[in-house]
C-alpha positions in Angstrom: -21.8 34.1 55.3 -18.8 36.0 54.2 -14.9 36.1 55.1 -13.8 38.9 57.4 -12.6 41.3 55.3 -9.3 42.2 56.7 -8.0 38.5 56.7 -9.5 38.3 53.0 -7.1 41.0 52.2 -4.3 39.2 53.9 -4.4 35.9 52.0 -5.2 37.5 48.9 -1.7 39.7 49.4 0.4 36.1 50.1 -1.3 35.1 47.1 0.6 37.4 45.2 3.2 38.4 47.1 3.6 34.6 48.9 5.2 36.5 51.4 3.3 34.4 54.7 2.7 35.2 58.5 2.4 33.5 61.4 -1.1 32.8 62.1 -3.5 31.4 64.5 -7.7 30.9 63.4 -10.6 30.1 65.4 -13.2 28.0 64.2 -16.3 27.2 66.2 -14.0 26.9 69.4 -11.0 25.0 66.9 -7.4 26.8 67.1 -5.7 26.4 64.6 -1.9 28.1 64.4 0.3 28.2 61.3 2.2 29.8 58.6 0.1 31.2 56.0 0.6 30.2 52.6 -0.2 30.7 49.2 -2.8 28.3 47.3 0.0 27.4 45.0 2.9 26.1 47.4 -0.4 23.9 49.4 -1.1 22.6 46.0 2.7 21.6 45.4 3.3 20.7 49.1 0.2 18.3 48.9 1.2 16.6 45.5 4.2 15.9 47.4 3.0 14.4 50.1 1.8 11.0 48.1 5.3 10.5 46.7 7.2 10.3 50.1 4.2 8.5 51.5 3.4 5.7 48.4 6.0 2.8 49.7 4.6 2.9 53.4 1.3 2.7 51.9 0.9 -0.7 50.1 2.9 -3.6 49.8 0.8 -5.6 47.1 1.5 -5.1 43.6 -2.2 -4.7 42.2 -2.5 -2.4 45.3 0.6 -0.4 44.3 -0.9 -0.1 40.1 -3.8 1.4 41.7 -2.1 3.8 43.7 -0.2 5.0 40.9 -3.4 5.3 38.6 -5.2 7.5 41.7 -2.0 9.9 42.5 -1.8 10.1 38.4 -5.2 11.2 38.6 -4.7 12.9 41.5 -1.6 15.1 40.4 -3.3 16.1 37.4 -6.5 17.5 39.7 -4.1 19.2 41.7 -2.1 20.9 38.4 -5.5 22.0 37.0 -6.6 23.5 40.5 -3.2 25.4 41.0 -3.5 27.0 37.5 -7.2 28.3 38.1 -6.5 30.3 41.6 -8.4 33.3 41.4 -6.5 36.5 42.7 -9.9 38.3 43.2 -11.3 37.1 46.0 -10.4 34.2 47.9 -12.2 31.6 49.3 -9.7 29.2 51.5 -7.2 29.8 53.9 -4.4 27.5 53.6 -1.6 27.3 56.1 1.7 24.8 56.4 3.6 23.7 59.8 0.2 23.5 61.7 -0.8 23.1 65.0 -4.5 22.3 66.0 -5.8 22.5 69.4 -8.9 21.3 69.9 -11.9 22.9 71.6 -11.8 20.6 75.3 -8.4 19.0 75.0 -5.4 20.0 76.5 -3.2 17.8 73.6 -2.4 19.5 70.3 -1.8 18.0 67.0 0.6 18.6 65.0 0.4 18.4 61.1 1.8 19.8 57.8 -0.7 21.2 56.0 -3.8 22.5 56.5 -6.8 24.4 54.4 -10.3 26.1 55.4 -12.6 28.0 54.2 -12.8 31.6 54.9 -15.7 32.1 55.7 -16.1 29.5 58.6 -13.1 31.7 60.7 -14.6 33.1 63.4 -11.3 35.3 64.6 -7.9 35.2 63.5 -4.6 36.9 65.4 -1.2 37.5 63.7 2.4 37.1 64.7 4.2 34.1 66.7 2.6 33.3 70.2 5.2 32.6 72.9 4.6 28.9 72.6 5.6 28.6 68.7 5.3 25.2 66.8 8.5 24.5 67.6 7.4 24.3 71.5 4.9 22.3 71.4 6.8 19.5 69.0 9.2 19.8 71.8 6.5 19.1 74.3 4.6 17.0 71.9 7.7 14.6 71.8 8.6 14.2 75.2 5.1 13.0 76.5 
């Protein structure tokens, strides 16, 4: 199976422009809505998300040398991944300040970051719906 040509052409043009857009996928009946980004700010972004995260994770010393030996590991995959992106043709979608709605439930959730692979989007639509993220956090928050 192979990625719909037209939003092939707009990831590969934020990968080397990293200007993004406002987009929402399908995927076998998913919704997923976000801002597109390019491979190299999700590869940051992600790195990122271990260091914030590392003193909520573990309070045991062993536990903690551990941690640090798999995000060492773990930073050092991302770096090599983030210097091999291919500006040919791309094969992920990756978006930041998701929401996912999925297929039979009326509650969305809401997460950072977010990647697929091209070829599983079934449709895609650009530009800000009238319920924007920022909505549905609001709505998210008060239930």
């Amino acid at each position: 199976m192979t990625a719909d040509q037209v939003l092939e052409s707009l990831v590969l043009d934020v990968e080397k422009t990293g200007a993004g857009y406002s987009i929402t996928v399908c995927l076998n009946g998913l919704i997923v809505r976000g801002e597109l980004i390019r491979s190299k700010r999700y590869y940051d972004l992600m790195s990122r998300i271990f260091d914030s995260d590392m003193e909520i994770m573990t309070k045991d010393q062993s536990d903690i040398d551990k941690l640090h030996a798999f995000l060492d590991n773990y930073r050092q995959f991302i770096q090599r991944m983030s210097e091999h992106i291919g500006l040919d043709k791309p094969k992920y979608i990756h978006l930041d300040n998701v929401v996912i709605y999925p297929s039979g439930s009326s509650t969305p959730f809401v997460t950072g970051l977010w990647r697929g692979k091209l070829s599983s989007v079934d449709g895609f639509s650009l530009g800000v719906s009238p319920h924007d993220t920022k909505d549905v956090n609001d709505q998210h928050s008060q239930s």
